[in-house]
Backbone as a chain_set.jsonl record, in Angstrom:
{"seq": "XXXXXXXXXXXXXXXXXXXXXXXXXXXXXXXXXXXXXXXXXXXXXXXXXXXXXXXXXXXXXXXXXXXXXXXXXXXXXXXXXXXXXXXXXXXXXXXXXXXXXXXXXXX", "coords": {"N": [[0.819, -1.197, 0.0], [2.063, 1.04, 0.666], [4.015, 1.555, -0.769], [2.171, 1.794, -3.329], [1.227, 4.35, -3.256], [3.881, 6.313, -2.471], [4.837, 5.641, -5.236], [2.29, 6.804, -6.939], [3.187, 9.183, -5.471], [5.753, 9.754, -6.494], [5.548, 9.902, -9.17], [4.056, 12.514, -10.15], [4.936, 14.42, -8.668], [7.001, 14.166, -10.522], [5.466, 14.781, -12.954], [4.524, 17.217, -12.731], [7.582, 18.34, -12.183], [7.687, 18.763, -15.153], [6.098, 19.902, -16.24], [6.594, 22.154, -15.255], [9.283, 22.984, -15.898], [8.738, 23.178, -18.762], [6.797, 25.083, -19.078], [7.365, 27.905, -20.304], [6.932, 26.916, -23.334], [4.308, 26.612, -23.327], [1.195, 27.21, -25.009], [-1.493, 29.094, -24.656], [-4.716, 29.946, -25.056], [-7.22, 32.272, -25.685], [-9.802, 32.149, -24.315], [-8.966, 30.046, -22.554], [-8.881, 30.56, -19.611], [-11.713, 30.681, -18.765], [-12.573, 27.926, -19.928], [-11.457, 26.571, -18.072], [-12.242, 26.581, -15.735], [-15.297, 26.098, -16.237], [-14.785, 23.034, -16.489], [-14.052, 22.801, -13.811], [-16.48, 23.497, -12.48], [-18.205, 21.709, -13.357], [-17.165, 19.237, -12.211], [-18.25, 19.155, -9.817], [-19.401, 19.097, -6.318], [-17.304, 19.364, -3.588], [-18.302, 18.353, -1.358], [-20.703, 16.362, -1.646], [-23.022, 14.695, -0.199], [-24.625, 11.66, 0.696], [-26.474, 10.77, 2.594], [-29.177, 11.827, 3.797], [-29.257, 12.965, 6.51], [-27.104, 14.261, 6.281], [-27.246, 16.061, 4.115], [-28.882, 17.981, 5.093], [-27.495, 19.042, 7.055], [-26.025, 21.514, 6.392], [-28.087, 23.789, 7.029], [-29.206, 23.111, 9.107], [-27.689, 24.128, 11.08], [-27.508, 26.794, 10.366], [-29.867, 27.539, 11.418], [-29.753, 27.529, 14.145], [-28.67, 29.917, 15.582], [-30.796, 31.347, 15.193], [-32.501, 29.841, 16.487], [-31.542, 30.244, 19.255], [-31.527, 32.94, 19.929], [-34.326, 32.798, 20.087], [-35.348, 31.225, 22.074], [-33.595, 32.985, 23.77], [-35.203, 35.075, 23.981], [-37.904, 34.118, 24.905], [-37.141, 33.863, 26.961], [-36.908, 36.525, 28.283], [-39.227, 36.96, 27.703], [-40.962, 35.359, 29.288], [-39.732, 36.247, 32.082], [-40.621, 38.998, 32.508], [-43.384, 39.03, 31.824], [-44.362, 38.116, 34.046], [-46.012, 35.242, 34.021], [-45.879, 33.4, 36.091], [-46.554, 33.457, 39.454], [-44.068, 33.893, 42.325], [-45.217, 33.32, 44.45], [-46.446, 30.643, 43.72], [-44.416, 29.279, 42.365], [-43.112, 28.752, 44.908], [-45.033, 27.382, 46.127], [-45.013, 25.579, 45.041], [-42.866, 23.555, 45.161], [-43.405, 23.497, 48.146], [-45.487, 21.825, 48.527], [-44.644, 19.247, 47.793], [-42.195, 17.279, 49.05], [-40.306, 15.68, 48.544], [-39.655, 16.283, 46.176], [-38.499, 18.604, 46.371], [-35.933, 17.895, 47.774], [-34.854, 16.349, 45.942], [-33.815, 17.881, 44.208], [-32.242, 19.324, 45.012], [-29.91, 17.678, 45.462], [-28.397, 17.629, 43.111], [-26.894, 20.14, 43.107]], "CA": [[0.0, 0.0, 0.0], [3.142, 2.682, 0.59], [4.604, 1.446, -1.98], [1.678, 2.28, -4.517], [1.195, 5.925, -2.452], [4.782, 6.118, -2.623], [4.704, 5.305, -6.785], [1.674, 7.794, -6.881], [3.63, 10.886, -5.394], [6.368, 10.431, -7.529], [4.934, 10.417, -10.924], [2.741, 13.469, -9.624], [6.425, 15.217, -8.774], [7.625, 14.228, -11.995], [4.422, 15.414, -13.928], [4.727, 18.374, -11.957], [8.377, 19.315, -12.781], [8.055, 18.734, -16.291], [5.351, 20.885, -16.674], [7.108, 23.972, -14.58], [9.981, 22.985, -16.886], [7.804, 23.748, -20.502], [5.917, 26.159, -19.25], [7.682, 29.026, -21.006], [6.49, 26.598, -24.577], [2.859, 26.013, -23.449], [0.775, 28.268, -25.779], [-2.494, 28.813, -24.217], [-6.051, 30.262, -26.092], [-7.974, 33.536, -25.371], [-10.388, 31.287, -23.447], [-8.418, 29.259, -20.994], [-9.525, 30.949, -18.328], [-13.291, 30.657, -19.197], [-12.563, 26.705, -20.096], [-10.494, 25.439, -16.996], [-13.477, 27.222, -14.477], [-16.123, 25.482, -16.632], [-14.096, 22.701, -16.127], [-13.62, 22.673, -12.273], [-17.72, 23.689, -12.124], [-18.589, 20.235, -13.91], [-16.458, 18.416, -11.579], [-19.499, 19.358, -9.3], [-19.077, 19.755, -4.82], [-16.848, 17.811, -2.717], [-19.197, 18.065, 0.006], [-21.204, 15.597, -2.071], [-23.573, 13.616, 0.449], [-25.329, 10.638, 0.246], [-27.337, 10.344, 3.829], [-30.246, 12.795, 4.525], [-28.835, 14.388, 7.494], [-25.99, 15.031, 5.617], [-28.08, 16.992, 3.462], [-29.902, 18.925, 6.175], [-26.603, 19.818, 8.185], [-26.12, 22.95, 6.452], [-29.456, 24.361, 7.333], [-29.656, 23.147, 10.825], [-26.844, 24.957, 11.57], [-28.068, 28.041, 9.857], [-30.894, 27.974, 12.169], [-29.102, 27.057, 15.456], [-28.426, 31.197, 16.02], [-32.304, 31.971, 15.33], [-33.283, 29.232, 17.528], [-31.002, 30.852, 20.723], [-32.242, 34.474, 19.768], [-35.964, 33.073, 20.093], [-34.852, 31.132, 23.53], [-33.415, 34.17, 24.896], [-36.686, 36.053, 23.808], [-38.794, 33.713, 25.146], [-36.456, 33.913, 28.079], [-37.262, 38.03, 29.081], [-40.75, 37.688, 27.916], [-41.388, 34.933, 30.716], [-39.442, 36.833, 33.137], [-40.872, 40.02, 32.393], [-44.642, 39.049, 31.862], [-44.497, 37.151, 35.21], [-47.012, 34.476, 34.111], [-45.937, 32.401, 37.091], [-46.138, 34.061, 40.282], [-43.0, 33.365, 43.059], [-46.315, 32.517, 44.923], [-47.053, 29.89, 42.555], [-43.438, 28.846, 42.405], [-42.96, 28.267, 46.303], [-46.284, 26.504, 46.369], [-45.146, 24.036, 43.943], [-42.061, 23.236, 45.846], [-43.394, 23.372, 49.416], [-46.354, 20.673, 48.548], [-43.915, 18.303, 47.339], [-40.698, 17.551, 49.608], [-39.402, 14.522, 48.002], [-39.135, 16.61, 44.449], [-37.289, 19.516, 46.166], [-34.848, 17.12, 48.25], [-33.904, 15.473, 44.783], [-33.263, 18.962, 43.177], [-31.002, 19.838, 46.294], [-29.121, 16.75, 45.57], [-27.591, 17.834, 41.812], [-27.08, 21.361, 43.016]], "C": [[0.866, 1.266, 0.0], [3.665, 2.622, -0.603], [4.183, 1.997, -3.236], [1.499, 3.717, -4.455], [2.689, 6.565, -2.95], [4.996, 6.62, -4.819], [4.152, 6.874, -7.372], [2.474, 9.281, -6.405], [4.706, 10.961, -6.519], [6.579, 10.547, -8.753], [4.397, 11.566, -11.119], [3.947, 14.209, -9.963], [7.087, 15.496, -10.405], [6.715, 15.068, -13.058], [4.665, 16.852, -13.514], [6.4, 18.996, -12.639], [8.781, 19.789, -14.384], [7.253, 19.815, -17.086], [5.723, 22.26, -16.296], [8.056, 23.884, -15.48], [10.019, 23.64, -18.545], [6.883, 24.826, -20.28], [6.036, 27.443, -20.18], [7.057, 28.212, -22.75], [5.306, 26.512, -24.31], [2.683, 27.637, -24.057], [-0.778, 27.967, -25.042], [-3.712, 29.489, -25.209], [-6.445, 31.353, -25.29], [-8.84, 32.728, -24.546], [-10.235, 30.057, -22.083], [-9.177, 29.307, -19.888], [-11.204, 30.05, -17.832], [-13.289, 28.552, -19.054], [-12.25, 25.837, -18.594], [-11.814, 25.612, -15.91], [-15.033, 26.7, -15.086], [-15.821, 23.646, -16.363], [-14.272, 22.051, -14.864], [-15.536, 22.786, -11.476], [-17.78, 21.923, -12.173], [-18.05, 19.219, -12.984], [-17.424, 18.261, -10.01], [-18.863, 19.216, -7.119], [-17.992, 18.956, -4.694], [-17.211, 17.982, -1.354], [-20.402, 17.255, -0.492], [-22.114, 14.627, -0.985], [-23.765, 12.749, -0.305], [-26.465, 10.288, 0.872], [-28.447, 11.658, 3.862], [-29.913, 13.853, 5.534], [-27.533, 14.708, 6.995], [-25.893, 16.59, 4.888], [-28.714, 18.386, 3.875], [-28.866, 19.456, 6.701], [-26.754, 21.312, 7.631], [-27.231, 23.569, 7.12], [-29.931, 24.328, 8.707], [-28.852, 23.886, 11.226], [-26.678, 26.087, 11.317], [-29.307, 28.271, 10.775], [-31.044, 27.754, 13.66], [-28.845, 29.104, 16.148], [-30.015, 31.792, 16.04], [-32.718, 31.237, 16.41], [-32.819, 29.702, 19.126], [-31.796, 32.302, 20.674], [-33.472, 34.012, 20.004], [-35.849, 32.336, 21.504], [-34.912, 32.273, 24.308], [-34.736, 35.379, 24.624], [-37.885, 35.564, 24.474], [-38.497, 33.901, 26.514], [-36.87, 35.167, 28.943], [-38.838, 37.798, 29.25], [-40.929, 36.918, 29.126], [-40.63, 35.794, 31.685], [-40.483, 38.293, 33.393], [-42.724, 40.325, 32.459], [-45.032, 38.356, 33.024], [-46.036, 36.47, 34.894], [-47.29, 33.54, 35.187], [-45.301, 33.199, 38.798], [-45.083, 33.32, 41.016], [-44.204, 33.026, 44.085], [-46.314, 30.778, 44.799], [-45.9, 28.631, 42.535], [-43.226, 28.023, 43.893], [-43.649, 27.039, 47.257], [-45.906, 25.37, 46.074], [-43.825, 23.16, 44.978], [-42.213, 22.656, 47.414], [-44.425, 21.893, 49.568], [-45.646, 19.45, 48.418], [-42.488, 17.818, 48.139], [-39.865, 16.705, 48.929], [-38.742, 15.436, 47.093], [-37.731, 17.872, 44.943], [-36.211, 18.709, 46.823], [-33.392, 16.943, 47.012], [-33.069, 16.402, 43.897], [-31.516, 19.362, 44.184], [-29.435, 19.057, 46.046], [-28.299, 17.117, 44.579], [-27.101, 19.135, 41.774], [-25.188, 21.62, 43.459]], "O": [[0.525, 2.325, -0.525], [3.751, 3.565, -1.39], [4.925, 2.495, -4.082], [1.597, 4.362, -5.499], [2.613, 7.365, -3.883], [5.226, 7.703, -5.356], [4.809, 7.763, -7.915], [2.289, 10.334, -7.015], [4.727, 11.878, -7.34], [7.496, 11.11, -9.352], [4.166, 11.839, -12.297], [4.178, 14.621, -11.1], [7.445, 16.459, -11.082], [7.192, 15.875, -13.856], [5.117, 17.572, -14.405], [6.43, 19.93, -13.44], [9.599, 20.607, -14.806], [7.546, 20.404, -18.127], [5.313, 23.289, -16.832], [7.92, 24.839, -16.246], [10.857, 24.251, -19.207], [6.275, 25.4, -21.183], [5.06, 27.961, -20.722], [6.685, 29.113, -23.502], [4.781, 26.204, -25.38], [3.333, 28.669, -23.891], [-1.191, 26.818, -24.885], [-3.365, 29.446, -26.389], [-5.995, 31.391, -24.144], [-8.126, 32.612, -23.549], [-10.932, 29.534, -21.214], [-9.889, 28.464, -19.343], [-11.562, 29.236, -16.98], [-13.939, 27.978, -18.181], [-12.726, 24.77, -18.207], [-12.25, 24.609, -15.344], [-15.98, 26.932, -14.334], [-16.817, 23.011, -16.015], [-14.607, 20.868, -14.796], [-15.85, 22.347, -10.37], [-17.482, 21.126, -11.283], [-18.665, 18.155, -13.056], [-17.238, 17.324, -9.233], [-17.646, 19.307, -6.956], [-17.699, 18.033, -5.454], [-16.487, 17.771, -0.381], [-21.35, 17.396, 0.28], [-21.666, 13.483, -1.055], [-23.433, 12.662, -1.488], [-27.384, 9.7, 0.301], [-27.781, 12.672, 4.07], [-30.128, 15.065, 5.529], [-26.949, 15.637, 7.554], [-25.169, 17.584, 4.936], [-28.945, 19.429, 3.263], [-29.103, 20.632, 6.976], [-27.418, 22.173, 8.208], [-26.814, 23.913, 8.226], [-30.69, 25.083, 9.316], [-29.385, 24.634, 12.045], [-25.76, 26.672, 11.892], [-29.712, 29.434, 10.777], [-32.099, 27.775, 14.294], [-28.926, 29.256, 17.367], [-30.351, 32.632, 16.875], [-33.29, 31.831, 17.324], [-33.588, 29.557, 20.075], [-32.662, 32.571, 21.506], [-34.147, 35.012, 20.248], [-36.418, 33.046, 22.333], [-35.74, 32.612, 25.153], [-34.904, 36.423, 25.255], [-38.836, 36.322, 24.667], [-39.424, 34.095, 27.301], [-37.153, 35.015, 30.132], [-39.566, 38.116, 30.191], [-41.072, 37.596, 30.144], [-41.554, 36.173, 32.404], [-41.01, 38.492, 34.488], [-43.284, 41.327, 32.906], [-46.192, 37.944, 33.001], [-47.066, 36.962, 35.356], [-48.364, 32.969, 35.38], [-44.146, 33.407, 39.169], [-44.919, 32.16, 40.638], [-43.817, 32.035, 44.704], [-46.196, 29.945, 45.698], [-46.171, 27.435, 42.634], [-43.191, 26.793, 43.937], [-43.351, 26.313, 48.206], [-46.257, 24.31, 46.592], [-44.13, 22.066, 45.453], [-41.532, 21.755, 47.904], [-44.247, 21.048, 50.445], [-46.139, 18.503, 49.03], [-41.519, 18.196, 47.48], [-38.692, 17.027, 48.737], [-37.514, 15.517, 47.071], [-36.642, 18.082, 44.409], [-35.196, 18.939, 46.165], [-32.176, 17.123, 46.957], [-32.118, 16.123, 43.167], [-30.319, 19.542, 43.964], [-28.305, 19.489, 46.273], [-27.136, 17.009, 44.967], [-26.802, 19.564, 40.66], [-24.719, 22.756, 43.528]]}, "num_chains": 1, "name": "protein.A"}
């Protein structure tokens, strides 16, 4: 397997210096440009999926900053619209001892 890796780089090298070598003879076309970038399009992503959530990552992660911004919005308005009095809160806690014990415990 190194061996063929190995093989592979240095034909690459070689292709490589022979072409920096001739470069001053390569004659190129008014269109090159235009051709090689038509070219490199066609050759199409290399983020290429295959799986579904592969597919979807971009996008979830495009909507990972809206979904905190609507958190922290949802976050003031409950604070701010006090839908749940500290009444309400204390109540819930004091009826129950087991539940607050268990909270005490991870604290």
């Amino acid at each position: 397997m190194k061996s063929i890796k190995r093989e592979h780089h240095v034909r690459l090298k070689e292709a490589l210096a022979v072409a920096y070598r001739e470069k001053e003879k390569a004659e190129v076309g008014e269109l090159w440009q235009v051709r090689v970038m038509g070219h490199i399009r066609s050759l199409g992503s290399l983020y290429s999926q295959t799986s579904y959530l592969g597919l979807f990552e971009r996008f979830v992660w495009q909507l990972v900053p809206v979904a905190c911004v609507l958190v922290l919005l949802l976050g003031v308005a409950v604070t701010q619209l006090d839908l749940i009095s500290d009444y309400e809160i204390v109540k819930m806690f004091m009826e129950d001892p087991a539940d607050f014990s268990l909270l005490a415990l991870y604290k």
